[in-house]
C-alpha positions in Angstrom: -207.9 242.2 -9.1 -207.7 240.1 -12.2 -206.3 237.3 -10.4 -209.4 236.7 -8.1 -211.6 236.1 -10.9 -209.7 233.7 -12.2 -211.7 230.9 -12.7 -209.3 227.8 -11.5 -208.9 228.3 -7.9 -205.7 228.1 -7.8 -204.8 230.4 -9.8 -206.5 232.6 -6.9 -205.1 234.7 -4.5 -204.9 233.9 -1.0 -206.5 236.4 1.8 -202.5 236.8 3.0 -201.5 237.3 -0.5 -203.7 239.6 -1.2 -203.0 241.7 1.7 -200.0 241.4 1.2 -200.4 243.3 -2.4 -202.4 245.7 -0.7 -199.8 246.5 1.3 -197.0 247.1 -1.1 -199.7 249.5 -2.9 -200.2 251.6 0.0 -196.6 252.3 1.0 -196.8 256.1 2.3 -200.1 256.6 2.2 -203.1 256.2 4.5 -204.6 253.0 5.3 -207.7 252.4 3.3 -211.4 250.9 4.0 -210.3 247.7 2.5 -206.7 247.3 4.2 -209.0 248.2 7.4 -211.9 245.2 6.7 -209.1 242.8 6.2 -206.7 244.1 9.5 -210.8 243.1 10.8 -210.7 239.9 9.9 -207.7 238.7 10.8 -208.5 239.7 13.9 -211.9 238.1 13.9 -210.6 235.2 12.8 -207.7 235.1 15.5 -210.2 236.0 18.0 -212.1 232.9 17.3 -209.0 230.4 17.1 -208.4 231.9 20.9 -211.8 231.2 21.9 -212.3 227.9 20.5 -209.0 226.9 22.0 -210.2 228.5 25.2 -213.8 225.9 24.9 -211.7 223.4 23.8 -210.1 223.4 27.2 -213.1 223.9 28.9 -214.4 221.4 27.4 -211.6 218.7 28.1 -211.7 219.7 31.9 -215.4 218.8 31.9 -215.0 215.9 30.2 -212.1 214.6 32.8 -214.6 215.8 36.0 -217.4 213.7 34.1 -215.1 210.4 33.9 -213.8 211.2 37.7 -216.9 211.2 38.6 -218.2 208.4 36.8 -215.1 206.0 38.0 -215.9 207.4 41.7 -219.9 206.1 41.4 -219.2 202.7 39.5 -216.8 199.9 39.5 -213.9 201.0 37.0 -215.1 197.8 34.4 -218.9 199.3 33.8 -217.1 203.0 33.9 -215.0 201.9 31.6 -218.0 200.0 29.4 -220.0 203.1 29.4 -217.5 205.2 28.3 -216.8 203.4 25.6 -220.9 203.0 24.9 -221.0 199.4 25.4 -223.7 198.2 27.3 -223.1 196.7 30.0 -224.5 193.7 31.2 -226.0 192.8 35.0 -224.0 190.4 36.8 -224.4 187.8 39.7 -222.4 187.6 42.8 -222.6 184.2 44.9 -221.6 186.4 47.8 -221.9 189.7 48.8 -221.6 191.4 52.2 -223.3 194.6 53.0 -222.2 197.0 56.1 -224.4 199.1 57.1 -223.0 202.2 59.8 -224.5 204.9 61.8 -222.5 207.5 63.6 -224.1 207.4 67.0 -225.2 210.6 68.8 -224.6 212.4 65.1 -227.2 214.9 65.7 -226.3 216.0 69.2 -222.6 216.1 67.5 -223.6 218.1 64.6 -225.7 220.7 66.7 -223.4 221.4 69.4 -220.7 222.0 66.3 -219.7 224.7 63.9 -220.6 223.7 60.2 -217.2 223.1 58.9 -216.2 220.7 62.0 -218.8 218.5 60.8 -217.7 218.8 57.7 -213.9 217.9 59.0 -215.1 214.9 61.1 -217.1 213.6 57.9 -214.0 213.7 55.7 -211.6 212.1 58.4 -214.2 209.7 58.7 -215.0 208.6 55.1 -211.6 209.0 54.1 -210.2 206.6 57.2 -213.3 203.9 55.7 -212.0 204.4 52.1 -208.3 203.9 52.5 -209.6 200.8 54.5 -211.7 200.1 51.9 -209.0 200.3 49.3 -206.7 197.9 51.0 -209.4 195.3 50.1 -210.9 193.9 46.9 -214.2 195.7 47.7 -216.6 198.6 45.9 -218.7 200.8 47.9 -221.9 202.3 47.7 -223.9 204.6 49.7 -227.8 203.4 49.9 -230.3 206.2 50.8 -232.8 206.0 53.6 -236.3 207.5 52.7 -235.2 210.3 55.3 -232.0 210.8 53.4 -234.2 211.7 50.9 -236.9 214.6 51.9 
């Protein structure tokens, strides 16, 4: 006891140390109220290591969606840019061709269908126009109509 009011620190006993003592005191007999507070908060304190790990990890997942997603909406050189807060700055483009598509008869298609064949013909689809895409020096990007929008 003399030892944790020392007044250099450390000259102090560690937490382990001094549950450690405590230990060795107690050989044979029962456990007291303070062997019992510190068993607590060890485990408090292990508890919290696990759940800051578990955030931690959370976190990190989050953070990877985020830059997916980011990378899949912009070119990879303005991702890149705003990920490193940088602004970025507009650019000019002497030319630029835009391709606009419509899937013809996609209502009567989408009515007389179950919900996830739509959603089967929209992937084959968009992933046949992106792996053309990909073969070619291009970026995409999807422009709204105002009925795309109610």
């Amino acid at each position: 006891m003399k030892q944790c009011w020392a007044e250099a620190a450390e000259q102090r006993p560690t937490f382990d140390e001094i549950f450690n003592q405590f230990k060795t005191f107690n050989k044979g007999k029962k456990t007291n109220i303070i062997d019992s507070m510190l068993r607590m908060l060890e485990q408090y304190s292990s508890n919290l290591e696990d759940l800051i790990r578990e955030r931690t990890e959370e976190l990190e997942i989050e953070k990877q969606k985020t830059e997916k997603l980011l990378t899949q909406m912009l070119p990879p050189s303005v991702a890149e840019s705003l990920k490193k807060g940088c602004t970025v700055e507009p650019e000019g483009f002497d030319l630029v061709t835009l391709y606009f598509s419509d899937i013809v008869g996609f209502t009567t298609i989408s009515a007389m269908s179950e919900p996830i064949e739509v959603v089967d013909l929209l992937n084959d689809l968009y992933t046949l126009f992106d792996a053309i895409i990909g073969s070619h020096d291009v970026y995409k990007i999807r422009i709204l109509k105002y009925r795309d929008i109610k």
